[in-house]
C-alpha positions as CSV (number, residue, x, y, z in Angstrom):
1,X,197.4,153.9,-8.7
2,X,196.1,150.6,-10.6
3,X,198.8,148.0,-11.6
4,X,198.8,148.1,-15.8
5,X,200.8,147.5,-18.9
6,X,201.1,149.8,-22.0
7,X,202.4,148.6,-25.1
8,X,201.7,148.9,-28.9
9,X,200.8,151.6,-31.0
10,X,197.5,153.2,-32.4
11,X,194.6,154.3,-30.8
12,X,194.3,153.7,-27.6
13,X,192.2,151.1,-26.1
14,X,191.7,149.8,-22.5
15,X,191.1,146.5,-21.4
16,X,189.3,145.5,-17.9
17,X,189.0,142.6,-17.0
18,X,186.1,140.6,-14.9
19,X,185.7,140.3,-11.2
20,X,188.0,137.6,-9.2
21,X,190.2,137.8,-12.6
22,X,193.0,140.0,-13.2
23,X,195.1,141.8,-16.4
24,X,196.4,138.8,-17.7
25,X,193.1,137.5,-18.8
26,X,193.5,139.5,-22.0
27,X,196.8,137.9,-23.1
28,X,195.5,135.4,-25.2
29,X,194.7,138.3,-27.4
30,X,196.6,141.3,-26.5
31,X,199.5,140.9,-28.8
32,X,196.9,140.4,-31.5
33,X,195.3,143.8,-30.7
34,X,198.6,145.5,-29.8
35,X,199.1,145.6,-34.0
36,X,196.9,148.0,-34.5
37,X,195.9,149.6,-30.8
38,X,197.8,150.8,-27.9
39,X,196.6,148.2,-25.5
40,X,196.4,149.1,-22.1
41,X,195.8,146.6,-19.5
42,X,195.1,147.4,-15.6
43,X,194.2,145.4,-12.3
44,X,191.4,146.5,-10.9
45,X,191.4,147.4,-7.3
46,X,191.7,144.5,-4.7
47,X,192.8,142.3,-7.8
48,X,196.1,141.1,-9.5
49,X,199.0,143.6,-8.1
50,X,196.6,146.8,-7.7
51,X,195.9,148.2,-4.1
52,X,193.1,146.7,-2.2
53,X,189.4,147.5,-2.8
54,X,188.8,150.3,0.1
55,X,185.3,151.5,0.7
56,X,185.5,154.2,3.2
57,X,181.9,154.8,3.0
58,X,181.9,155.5,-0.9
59,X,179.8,152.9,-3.6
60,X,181.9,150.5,-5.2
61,X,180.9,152.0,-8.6
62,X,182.2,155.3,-7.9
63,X,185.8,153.9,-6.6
64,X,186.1,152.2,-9.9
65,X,185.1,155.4,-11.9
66,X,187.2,157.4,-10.1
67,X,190.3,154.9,-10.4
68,X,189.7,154.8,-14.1
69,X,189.9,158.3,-14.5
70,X,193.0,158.8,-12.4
71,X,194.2,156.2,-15.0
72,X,193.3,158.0,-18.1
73,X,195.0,161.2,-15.9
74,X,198.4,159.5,-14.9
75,X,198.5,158.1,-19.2
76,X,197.9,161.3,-20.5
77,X,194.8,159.6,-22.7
78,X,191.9,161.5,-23.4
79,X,188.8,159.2,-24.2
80,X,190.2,156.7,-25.3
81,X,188.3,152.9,-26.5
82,X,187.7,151.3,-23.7
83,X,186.6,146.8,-23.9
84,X,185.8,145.1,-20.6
85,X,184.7,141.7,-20.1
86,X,181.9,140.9,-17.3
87,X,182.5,143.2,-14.7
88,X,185.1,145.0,-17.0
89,X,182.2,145.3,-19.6
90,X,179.7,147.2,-16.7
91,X,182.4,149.4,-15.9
92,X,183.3,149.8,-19.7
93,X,179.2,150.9,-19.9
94,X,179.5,153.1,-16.9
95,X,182.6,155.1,-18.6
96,X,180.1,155.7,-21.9
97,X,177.5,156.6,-20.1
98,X,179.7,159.4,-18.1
99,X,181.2,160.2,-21.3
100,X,184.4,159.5,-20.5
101,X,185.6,157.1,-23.4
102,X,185.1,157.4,-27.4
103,X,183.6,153.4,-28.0
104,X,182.6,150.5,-25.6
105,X,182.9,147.1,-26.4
106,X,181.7,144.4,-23.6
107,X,181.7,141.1,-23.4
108,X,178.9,139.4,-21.5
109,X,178.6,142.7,-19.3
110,X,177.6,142.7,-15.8
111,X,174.2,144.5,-15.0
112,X,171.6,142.8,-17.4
113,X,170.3,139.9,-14.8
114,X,166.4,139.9,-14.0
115,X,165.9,139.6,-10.3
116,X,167.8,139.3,-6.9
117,X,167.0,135.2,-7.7
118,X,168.9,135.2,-10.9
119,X,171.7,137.3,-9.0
120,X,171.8,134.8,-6.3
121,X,172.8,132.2,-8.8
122,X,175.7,134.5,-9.9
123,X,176.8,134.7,-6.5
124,X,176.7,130.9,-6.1
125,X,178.8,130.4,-9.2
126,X,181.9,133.0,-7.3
127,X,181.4,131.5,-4.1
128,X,181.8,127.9,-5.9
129,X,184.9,129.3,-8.1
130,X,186.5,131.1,-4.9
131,X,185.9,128.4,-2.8
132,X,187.1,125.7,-5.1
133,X,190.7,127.7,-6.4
134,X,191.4,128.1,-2.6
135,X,190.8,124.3,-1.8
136,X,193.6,123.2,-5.2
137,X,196.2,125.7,-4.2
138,X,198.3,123.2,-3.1
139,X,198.2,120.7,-6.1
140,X,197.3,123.7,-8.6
141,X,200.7,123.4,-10.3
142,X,200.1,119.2,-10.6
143,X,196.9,120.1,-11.7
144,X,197.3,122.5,-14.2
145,X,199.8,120.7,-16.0
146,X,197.4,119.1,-18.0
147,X,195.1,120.5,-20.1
148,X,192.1,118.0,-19.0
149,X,193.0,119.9,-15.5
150,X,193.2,123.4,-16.6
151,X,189.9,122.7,-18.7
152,X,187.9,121.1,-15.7
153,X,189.6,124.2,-13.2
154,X,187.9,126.9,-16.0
155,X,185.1,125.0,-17.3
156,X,182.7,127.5,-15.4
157,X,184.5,130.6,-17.1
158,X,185.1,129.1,-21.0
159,X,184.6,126.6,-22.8
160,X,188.5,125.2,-23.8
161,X,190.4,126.3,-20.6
162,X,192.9,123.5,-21.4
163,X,194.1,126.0,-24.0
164,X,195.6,128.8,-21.9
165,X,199.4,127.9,-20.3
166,X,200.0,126.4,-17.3
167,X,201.2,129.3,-16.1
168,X,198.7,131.5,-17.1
169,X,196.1,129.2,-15.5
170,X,197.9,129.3,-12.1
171,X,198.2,132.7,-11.8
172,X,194.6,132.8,-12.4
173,X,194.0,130.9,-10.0
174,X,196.2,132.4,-7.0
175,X,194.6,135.7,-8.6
176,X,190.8,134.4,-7.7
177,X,191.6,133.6,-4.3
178,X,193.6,137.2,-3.9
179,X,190.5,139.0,-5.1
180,X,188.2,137.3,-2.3
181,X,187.8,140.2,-0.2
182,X,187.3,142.5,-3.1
183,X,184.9,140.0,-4.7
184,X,182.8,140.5,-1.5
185,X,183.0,143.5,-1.7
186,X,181.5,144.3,-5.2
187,X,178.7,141.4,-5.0
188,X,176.8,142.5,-2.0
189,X,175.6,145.3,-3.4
190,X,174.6,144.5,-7.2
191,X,172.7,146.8,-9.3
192,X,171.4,146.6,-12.9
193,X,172.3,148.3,-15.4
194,X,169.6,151.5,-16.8
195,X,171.9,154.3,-17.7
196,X,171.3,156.0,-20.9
197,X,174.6,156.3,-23.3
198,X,174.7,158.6,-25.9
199,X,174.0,157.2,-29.3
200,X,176.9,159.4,-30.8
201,X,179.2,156.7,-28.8
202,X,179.4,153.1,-30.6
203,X,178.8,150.7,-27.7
204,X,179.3,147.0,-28.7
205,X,177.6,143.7,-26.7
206,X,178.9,140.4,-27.3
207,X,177.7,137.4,-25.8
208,X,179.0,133.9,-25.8
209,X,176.5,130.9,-26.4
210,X,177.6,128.9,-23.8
211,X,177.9,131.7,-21.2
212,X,177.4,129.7,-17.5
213,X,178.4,133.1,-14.8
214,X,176.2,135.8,-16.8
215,X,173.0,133.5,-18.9
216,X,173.0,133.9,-22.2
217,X,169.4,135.1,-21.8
218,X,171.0,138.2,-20.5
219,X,172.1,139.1,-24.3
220,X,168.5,139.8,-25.2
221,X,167.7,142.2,-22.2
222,X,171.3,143.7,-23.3
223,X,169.8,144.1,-26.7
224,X,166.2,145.8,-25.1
225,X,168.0,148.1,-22.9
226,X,170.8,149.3,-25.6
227,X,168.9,149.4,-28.5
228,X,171.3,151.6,-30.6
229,X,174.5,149.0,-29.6
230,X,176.0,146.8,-32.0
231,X,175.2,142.8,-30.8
232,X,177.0,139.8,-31.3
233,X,176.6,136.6,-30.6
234,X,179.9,134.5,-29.8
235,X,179.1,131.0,-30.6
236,X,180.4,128.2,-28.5
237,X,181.7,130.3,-26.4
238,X,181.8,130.8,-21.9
239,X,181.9,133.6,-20.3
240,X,185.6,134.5,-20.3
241,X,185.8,133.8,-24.6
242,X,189.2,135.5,-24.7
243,X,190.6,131.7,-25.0
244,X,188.1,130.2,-26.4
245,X,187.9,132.0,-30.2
246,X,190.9,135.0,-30.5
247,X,189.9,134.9,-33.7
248,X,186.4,136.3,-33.5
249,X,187.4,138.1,-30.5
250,X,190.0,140.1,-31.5
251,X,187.7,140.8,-34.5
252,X,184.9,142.2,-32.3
253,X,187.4,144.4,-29.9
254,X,189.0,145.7,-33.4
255,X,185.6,146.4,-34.7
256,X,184.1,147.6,-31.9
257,X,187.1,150.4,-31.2
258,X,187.7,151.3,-35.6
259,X,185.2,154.5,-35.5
260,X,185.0,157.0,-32.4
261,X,181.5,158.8,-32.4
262,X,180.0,157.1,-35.2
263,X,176.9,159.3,-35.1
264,X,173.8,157.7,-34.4
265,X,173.5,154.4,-36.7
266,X,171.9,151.3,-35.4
267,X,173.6,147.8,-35.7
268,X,172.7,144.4,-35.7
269,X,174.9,141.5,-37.0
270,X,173.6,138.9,-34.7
């Protein structure tokens, strides 16, 4: 079973987070949405205090699938909103597509790169981050004391990383070196995303300008490939915005999760 936390009250929405990352990513805005949602986070597998990322033969995106709905099972939640950032954002696509959820909102989704060049790039950028969090461990807590360190550990993830707590920012960290063999794991075999999603379910894309893991050029082949989606551009923001404007962000995850099965309208507010 995955690691979570539950709290709040409304409808409920679930928050996954982005490869190498874990749960608390979402706290810089959880408390926010737990007003008017029930917020549900969870650790992927391999990542933050969930069971390791175990193969046995099967495709990495059928594991996550099938964890999710053993979530929704063990909660007692029947399609519920579902947000998911990077990684969390393909999988919060692949749970619309099955139908499994009522609304999906993403932010900088995973899937949407041209080639297996472009890919290699993204591969580069975890390879750097893993590489680089397992070299500080042992002057992490020196280091992210300051919030010059904590923004030049996160710069490749968002743009004001000196804003999260020291604390947060450490755990992060430990959490990206952790994930490693997961990471693998889900990166040597990356697809794109072409699934069709049913209009009837509101599917929101958000994109931050200054993206530097998933290129903001992705947005627009987002926008060809979901043409019935809600888009949003986040301005001045990386590719882990949670930090970097709760503001707008909370707006867009309220937004996104307000209406269950809003029929088939078209949206465009970018």
């Amino acid at each position: 079973m995955l690691a979570y936390e539950r709290f709040g009250s409304g409808e409920p929405l679930v928050l996954v987070h982005g490869i190498g990352h874990r749960r608390q990513a979402w706290y810089p805005i959880a408390d926010r949405l737990a007003e008017q949602r029930e917020v549900i986070l969870l650790d992927l597998p391999g990542h933050g205090e969930s069971p390791s990322l175990v193969k046995d033969g099967r495709p990495v995106q059928e594991i996550l699938r099938d964890d999710l709905i053993e979530l929704f099972d063990e909660l007692d939640i029947h399609r519920p909103h579902i947000a998911g950032n990077s990684l969390g954002g393909r999988i919060a696509l692949e749970a619309a597509a099955d139908d499994l959820v009522s609304s999906a909102t993403t932010l900088a989704p995973a899937g949407f790169w041209r080639n297996q060049v472009d890919f290699a790039y993204i591969r580069a950028v975890f390879t750097a981050l893993t590489g680089a969090a397992t070299l500080v461990q042992p002057v992490a807590p020196a280091l992210m004391r300051t919030a010059p360190g904590r923004a030049a550990a996160m710069g490749l993830l968002m743009t004001h990383g000196g804003r999260l707590t020291p604390e947060l920012a450490i755990g992060d960290l430990r959490g990206l070196v952790h994930a490693r063999p997961a990471l693998k794991t889900i990166i040597e075999g990356p697809s794109t995303f072409d699934r069709p999603i049913d209009p009837s379910i509101p599917v929101t894309v958000a994109w931050g300008t200054r993206d530097l893991v998933l290129l903001p050029y992705q947005a627009a082949r987002a926008r060809k490939a979901l043409p019935n989606a809600t888009h949003v551009t986040l301005p001045k923001c990386g590719h882990v915005p949670m930090i970097d404007d709760i503001d707008l962000v909370v707006d867009v995850l309220l937004e996104g999760s307000a209406h269950p099965r809003l029929g088939l309208a078209t949206y465009d507010v970018a």
